[in-house]
DOFI-396803 format. One record per residue (C-alpha): residue number from 1; residue in one letter; z, x, y. Coordinates in Angstrom, 3 decimals. Last residue first. Layout:
pt zaza:NUM; drenvo:a; pz:Z; px:X; py:Y $
...
END
This chain:
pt zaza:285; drenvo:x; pz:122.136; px:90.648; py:65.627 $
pt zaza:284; drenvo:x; pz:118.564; px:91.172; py:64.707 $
pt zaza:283; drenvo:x; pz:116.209; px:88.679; py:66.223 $
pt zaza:282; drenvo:x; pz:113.644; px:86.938; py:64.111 $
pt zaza:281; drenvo:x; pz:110.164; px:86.724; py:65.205 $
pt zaza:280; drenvo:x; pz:108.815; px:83.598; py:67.324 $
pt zaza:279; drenvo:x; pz:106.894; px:85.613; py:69.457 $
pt zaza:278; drenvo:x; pz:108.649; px:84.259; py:72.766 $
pt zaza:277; drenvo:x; pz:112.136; px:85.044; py:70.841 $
pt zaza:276; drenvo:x; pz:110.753; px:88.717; py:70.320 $
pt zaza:275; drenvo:x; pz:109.831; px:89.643; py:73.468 $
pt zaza:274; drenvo:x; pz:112.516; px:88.200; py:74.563 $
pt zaza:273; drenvo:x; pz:114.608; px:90.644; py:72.750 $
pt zaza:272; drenvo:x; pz:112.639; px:93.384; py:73.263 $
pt zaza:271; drenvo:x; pz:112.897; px:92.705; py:76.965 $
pt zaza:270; drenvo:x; pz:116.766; px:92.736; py:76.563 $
pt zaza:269; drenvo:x; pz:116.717; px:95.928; py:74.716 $
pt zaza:268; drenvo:x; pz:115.075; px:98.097; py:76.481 $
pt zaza:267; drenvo:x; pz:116.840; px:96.431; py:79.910 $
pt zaza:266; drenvo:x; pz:120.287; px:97.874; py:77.667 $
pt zaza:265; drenvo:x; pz:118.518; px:101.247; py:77.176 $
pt zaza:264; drenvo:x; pz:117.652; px:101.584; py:81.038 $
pt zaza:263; drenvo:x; pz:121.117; px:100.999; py:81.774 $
pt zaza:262; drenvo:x; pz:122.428; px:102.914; py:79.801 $
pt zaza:261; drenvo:x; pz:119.986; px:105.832; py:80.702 $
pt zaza:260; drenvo:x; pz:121.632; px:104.934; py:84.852 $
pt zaza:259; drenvo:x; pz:125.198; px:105.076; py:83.269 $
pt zaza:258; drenvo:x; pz:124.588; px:108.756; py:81.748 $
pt zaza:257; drenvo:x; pz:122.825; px:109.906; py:84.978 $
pt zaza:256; drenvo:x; pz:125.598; px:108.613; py:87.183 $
pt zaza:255; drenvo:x; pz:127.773; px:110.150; py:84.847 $
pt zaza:254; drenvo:x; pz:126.447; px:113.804; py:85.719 $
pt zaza:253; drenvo:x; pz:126.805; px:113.477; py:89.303 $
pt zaza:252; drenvo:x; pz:130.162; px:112.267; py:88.868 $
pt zaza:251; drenvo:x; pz:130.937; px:115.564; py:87.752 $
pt zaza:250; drenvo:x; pz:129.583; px:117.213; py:90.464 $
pt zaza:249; drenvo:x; pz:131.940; px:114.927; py:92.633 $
pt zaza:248; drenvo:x; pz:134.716; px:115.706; py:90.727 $
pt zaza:247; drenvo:x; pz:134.692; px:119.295; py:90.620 $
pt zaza:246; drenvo:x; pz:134.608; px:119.964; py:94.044 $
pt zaza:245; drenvo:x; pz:133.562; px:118.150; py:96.890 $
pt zaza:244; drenvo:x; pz:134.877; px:114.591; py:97.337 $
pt zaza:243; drenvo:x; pz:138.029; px:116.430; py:95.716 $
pt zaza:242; drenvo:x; pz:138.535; px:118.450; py:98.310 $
pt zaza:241; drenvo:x; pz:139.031; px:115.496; py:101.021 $
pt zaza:240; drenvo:x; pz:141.807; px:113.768; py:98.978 $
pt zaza:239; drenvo:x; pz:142.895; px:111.579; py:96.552 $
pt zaza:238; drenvo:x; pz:142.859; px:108.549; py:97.617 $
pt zaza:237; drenvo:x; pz:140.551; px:108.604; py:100.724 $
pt zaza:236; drenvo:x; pz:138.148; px:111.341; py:99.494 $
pt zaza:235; drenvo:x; pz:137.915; px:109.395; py:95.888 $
pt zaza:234; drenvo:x; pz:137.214; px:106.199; py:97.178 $
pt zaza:233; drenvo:x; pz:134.728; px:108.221; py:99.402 $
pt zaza:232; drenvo:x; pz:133.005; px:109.858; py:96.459 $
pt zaza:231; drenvo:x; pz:133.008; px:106.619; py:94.431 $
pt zaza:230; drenvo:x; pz:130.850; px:104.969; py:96.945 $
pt zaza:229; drenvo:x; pz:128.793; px:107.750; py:96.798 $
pt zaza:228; drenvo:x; pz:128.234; px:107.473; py:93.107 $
pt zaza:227; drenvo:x; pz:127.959; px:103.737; py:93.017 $
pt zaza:226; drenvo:x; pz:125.120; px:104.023; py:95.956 $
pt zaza:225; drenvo:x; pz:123.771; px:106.593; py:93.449 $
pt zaza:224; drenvo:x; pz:123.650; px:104.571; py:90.526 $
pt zaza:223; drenvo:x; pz:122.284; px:101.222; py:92.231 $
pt zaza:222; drenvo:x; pz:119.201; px:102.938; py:94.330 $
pt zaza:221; drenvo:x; pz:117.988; px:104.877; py:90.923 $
pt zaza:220; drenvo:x; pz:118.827; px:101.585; py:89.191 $
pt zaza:219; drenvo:x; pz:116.628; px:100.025; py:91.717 $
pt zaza:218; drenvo:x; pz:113.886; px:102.369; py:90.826 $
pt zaza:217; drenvo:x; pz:113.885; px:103.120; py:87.308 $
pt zaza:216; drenvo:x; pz:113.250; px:99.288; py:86.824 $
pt zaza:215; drenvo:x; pz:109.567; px:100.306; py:87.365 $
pt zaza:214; drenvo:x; pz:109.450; px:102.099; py:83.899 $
pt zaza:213; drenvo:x; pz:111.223; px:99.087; py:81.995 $
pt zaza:212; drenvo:x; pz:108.878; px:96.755; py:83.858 $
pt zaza:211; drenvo:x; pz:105.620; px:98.513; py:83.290 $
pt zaza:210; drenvo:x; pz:107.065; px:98.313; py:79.571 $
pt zaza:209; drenvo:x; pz:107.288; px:94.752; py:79.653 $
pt zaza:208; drenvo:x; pz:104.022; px:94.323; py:81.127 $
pt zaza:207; drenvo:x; pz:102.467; px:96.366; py:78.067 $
pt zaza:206; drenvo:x; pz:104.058; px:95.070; py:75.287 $
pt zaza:205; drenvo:x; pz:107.162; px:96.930; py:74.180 $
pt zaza:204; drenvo:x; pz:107.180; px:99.007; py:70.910 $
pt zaza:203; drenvo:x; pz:108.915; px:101.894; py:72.940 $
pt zaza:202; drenvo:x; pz:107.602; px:105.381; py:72.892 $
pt zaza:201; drenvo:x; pz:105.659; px:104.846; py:76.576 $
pt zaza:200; drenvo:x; pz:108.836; px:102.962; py:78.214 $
pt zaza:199; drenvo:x; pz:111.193; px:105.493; py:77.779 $
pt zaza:198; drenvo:x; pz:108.898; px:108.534; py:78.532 $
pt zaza:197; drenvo:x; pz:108.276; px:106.647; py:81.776 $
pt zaza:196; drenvo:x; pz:111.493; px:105.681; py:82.396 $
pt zaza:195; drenvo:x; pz:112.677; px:108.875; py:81.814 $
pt zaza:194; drenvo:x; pz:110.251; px:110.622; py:84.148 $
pt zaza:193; drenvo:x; pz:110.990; px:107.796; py:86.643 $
pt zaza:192; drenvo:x; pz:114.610; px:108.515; py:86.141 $
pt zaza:191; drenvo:x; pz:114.218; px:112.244; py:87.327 $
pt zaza:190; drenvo:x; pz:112.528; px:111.003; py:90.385 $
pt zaza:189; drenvo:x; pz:114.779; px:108.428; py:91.384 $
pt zaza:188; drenvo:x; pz:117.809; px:110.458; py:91.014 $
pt zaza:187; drenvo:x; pz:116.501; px:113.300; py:92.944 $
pt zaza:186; drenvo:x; pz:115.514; px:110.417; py:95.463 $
pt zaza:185; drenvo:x; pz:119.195; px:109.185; py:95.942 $
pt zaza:184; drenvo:x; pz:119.635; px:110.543; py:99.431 $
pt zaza:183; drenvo:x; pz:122.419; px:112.568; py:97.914 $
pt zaza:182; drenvo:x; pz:121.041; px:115.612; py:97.942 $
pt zaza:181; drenvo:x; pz:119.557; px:114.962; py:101.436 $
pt zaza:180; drenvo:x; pz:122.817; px:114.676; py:102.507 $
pt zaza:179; drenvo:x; pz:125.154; px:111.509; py:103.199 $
pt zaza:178; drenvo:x; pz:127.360; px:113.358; py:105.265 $
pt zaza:177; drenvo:x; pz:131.663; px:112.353; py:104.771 $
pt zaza:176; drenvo:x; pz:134.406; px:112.291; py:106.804 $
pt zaza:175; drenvo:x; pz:137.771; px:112.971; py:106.622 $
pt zaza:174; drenvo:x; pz:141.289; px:111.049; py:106.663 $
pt zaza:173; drenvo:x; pz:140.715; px:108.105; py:108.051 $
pt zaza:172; drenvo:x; pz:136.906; px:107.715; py:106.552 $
pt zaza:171; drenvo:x; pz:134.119; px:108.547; py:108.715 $
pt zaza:170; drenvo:x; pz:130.809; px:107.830; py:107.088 $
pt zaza:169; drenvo:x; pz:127.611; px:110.471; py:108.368 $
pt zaza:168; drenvo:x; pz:124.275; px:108.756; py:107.740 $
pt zaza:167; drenvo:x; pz:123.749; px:107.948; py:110.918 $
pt zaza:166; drenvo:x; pz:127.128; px:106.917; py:112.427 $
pt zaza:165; drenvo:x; pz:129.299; px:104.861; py:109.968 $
pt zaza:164; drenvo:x; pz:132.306; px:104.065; py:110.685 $
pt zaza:163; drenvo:x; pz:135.151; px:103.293; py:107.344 $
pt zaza:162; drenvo:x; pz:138.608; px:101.426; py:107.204 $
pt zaza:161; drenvo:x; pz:139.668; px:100.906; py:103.302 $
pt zaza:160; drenvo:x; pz:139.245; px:96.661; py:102.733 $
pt zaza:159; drenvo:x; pz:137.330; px:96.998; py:99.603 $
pt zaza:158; drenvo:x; pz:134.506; px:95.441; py:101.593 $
pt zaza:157; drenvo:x; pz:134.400; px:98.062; py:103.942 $
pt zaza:156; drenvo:x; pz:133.607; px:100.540; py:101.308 $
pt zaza:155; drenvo:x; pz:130.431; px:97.994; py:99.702 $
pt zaza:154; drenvo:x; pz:129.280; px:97.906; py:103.512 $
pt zaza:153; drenvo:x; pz:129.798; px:101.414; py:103.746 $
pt zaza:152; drenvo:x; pz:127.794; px:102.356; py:100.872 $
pt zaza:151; drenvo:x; pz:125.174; px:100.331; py:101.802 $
pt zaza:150; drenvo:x; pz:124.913; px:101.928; py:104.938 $
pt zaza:149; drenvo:x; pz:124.780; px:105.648; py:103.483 $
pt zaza:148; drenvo:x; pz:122.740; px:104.624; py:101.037 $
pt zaza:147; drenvo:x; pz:120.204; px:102.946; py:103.042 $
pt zaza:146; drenvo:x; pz:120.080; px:105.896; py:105.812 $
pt zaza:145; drenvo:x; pz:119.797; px:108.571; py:103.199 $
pt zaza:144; drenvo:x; pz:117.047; px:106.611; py:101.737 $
pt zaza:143; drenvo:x; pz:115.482; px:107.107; py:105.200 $
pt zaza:142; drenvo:x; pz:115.977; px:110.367; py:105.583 $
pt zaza:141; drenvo:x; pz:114.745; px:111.239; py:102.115 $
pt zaza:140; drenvo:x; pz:111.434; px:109.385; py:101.909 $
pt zaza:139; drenvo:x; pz:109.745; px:111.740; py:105.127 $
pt zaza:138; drenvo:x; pz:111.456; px:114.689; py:103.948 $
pt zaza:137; drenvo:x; pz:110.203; px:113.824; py:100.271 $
pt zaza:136; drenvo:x; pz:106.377; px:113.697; py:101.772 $
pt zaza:135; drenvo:x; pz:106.296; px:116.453; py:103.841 $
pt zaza:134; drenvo:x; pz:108.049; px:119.108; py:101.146 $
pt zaza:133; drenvo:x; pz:105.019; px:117.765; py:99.335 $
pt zaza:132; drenvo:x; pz:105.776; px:116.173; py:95.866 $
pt zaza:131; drenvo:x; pz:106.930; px:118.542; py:92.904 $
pt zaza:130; drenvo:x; pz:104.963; px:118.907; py:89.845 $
pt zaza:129; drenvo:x; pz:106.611; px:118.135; py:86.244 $
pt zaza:128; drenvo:x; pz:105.989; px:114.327; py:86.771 $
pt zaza:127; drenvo:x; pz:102.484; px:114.697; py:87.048 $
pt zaza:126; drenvo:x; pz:102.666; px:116.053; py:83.289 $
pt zaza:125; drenvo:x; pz:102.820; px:111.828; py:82.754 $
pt zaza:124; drenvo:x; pz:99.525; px:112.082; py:83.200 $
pt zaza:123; drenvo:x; pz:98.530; px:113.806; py:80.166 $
pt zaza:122; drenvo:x; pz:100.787; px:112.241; py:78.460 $
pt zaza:121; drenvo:x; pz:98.507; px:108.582; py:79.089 $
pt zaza:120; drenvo:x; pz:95.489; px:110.178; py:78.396 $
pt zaza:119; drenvo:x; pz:96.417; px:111.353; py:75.522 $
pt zaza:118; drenvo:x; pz:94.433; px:108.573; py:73.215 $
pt zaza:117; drenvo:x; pz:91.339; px:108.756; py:75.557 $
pt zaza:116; drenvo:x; pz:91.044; px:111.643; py:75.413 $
pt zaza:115; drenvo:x; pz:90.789; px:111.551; py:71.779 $
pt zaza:114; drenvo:x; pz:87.922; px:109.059; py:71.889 $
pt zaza:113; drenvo:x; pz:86.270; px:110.559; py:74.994 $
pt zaza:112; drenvo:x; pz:85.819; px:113.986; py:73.847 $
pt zaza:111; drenvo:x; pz:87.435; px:116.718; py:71.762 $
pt zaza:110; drenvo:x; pz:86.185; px:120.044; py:73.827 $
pt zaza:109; drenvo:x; pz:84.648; px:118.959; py:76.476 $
pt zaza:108; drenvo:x; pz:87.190; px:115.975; py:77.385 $
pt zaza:107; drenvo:x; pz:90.091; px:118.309; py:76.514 $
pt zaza:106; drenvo:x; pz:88.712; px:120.475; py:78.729 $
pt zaza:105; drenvo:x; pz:88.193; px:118.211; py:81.611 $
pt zaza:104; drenvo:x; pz:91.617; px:116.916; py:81.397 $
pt zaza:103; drenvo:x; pz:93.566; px:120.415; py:81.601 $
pt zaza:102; drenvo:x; pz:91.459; px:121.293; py:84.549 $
pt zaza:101; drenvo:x; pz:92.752; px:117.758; py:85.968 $
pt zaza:100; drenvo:x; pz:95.824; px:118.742; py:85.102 $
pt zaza:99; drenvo:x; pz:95.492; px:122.314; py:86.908 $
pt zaza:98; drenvo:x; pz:94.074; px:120.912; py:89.999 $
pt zaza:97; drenvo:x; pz:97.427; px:119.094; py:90.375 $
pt zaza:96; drenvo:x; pz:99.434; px:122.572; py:90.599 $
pt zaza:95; drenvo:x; pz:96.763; px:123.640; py:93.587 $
pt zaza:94; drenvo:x; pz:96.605; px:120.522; py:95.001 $
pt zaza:93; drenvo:x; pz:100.763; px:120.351; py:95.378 $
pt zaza:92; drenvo:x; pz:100.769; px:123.803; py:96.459 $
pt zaza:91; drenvo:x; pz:98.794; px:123.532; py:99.571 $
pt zaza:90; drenvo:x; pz:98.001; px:127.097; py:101.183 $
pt zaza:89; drenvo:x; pz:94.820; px:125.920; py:102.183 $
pt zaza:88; drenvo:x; pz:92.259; px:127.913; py:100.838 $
pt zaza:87; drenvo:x; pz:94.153; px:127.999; py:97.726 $
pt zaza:86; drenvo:x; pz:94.495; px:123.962; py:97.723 $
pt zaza:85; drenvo:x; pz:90.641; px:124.187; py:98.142 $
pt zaza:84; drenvo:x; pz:89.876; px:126.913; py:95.296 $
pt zaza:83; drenvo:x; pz:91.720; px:124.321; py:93.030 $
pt zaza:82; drenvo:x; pz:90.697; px:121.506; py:94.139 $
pt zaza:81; drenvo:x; pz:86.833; px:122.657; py:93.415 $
pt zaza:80; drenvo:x; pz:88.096; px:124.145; py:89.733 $
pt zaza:79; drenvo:x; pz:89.481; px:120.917; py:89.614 $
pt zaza:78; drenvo:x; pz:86.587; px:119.103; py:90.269 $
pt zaza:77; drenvo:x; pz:84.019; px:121.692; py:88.003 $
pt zaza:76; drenvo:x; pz:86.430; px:120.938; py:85.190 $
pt zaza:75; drenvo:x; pz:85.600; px:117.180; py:85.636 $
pt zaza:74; drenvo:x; pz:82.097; px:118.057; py:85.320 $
pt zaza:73; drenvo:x; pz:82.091; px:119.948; py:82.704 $
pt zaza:72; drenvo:x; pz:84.255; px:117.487; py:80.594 $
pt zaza:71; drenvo:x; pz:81.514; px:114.981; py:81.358 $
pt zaza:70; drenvo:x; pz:79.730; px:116.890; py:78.995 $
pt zaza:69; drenvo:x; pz:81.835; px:115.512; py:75.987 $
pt zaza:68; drenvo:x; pz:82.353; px:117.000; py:72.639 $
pt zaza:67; drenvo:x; pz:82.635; px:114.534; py:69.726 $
pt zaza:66; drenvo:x; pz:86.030; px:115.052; py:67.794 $
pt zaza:65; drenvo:x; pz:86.281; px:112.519; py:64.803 $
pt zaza:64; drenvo:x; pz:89.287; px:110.351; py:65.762 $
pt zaza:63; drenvo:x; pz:91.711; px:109.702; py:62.652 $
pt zaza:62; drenvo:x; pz:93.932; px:112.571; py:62.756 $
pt zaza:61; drenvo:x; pz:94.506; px:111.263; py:66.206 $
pt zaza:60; drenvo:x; pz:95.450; px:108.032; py:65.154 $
pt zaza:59; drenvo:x; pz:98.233; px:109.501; py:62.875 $
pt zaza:58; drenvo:x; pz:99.438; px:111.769; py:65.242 $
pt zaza:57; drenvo:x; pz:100.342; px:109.356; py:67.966 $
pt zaza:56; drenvo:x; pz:103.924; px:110.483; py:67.958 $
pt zaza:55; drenvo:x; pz:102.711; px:114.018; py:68.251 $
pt zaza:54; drenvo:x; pz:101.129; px:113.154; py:71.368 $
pt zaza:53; drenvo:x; pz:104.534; px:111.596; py:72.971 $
pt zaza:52; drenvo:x; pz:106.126; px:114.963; py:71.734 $
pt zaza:51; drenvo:x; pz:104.149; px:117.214; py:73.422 $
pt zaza:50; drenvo:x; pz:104.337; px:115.287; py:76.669 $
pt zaza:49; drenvo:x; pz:108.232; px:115.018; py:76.505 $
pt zaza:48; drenvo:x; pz:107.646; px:119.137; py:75.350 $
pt zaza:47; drenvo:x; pz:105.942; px:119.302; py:78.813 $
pt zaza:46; drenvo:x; pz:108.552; px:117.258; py:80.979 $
pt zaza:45; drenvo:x; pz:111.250; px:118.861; py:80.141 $
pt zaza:44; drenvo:x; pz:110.878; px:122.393; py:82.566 $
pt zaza:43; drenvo:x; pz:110.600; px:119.784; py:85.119 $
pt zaza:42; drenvo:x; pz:113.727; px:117.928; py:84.486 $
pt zaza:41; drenvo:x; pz:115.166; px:120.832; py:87.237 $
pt zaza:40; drenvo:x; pz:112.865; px:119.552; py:90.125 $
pt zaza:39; drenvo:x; pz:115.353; px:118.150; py:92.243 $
pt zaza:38; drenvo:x; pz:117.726; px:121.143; py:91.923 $
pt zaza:37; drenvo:x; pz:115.094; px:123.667; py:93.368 $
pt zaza:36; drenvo:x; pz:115.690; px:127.068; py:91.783 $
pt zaza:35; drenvo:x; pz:114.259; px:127.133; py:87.753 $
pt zaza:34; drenvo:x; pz:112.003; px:124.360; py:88.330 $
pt zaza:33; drenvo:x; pz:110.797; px:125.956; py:91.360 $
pt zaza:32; drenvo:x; pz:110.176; px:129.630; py:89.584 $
pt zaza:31; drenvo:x; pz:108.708; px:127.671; py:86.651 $
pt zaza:30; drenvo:x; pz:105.634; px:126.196; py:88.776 $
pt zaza:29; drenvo:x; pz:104.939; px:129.442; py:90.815 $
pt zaza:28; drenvo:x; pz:104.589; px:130.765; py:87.621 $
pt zaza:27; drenvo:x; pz:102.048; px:128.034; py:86.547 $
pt zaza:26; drenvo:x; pz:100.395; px:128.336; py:89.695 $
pt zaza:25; drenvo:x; pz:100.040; px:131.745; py:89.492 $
pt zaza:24; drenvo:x; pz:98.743; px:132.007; py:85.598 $
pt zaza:23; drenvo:x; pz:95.865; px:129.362; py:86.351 $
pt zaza:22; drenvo:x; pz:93.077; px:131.003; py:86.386 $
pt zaza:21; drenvo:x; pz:93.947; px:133.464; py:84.131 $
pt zaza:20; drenvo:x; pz:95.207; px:131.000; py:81.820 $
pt zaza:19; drenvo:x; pz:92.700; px:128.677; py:81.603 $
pt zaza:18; drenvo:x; pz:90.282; px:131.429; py:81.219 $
pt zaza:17; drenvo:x; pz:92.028; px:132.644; py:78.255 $
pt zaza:16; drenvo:x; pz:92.067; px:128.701; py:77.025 $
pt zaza:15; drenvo:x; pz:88.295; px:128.034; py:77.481 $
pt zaza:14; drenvo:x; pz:87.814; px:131.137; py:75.229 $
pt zaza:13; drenvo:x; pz:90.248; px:130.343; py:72.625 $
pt zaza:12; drenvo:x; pz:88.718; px:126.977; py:72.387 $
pt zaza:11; drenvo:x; pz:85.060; px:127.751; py:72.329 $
pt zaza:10; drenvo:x; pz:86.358; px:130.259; py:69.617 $
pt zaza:9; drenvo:x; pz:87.847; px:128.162; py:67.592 $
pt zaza:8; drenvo:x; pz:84.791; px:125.724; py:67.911 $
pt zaza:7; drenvo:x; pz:82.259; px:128.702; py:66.914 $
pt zaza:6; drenvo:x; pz:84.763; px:129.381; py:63.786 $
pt zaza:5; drenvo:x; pz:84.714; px:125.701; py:63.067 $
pt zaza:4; drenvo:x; pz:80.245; px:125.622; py:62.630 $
pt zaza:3; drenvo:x; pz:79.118; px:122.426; py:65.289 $
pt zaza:2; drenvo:x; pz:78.408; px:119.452; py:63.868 $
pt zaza:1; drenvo:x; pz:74.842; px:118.220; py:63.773 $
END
């Protein structure tokens, strides 16, 4: 027997209030680093993406018939348990995931397992919106700063303008340049993940291809930022050592990002493409 809809409403309004106060902290603690840590900016996206990939799958959800699900409990009991442990240990990362998998559990209690099932997939993309362990992007960072900064030389050199490299510092005649953390390439990577990943989840692809359209975020991560720094010392040695610094290099900042969603577009439209040769459907010119 169904349950009455004022009793569900206010199962719902409940299990939200507590959601809330349980979770206010984190989720202000949450805004504050979107708002001051440049890596994490696209964070403040990354909910209405979410929103919007389960309004695009409105249609089957109208469809499920909501069957409350005890495992729901169970799986708010976990992140309740993560929760209390991330507090007890100071770790913010547990702390902010707890909250998704509080967020899973009570749509699993409160809708069940067909409708879960159907959001699963923006639910986790919300993982995007959490930053990774200061221990975990220093440890990726150096090392990417390493591999840009040497690939960027090589591709220098190559043009025939004199360059060193020492570390991840690149001595040009006239100046050098540090290959920080900034420009490690991993805020790239990051923020095209989450693009990818919306990307790849609202297009018609079939599965594999769209595993490769979100994985390709990766070496055009490495390819746009190797461009960018390479076009930072062009500009240092031509022009000058203030504009590898001013406005120019936030601007190329910006068209990285524009040339990197091009890219992912044009692989978009390649796979479909093959896709669609491989099905035998007609190709539009």
């Amino acid at each position: 027997m169904q349950k009455p809809l004022h009793s569900v409403y206010l199962q719902v309004a409940v299990l939200t209030v507590t959601f809330l106060a349980l979770f206010n902290q984190t989720l202000l603690g949450l805004v504050s680093d979107w708002s001051t840590d440049d890596n994490y900016s696209h964070g403040f996206l990354i909910p209405f993406i979410a929103a919007y990939m389960i309004w695009q799958k409105k249609e089957r959800l109208s469809a499920c018939i909501p069957k409350p699900s005890r495992r729901g409990i169970l799986i708010m009991v976990l992140g309740i348990g993560l929760h209390v442990a991330g507090n007890i240990g100071a770790e913010l990362f547990t702390m902010r995931f707890s909250m998704l998998i509080m967020l899973a559990g009570l749509i699993l209690y409160l809708f069940g397992t067909q409708i879960f099932r159907e959001i699963a997939v923006p639910l986790a993309y919300l993982v995007f919106m959490i930053p990774i362990p200061s221990i975990i992007w220093n440890k990726l960072a150096f090392p990417l700063q390493l591999f840009a900064a040497k690939l960027t030389a090589e591709v220098i050199w190559l043009t025939g303008i004199p360059i060193l490299r020492e570390g991840n510092i690149l001595h040009l005649a006239n100046t050098s340049l540090e290959v920080v953390d900034a420009c490690s390439g991993l805020r790239s990577l990051t923020s095209l993940l989450a693009l990818s990943g919306a990307f790849a989840y609202i297009s018609p692809l079939k599965t594999v291809s769209k595993w490769l359209l979100f994985f390709s975020a990766i070496p055009i991560a490495v390819f746009v930022n190797i461009l960018r720094l390479t076009a930072t010392a062009f500009m240092a040695h031509w022009i000058g050592e203030k504009a590898a610094q001013g406005f120019l290099h936030d601007m190329s900042g910006m068209l990285v990002f524009v040339v990197a969603f091009v890219a992912l577009f044009l692989l978009s439209s390649v796979l479909t493409t093959i896709e669609k040769r491989v099905s035998g459907r007609p190709v539009s010119a």
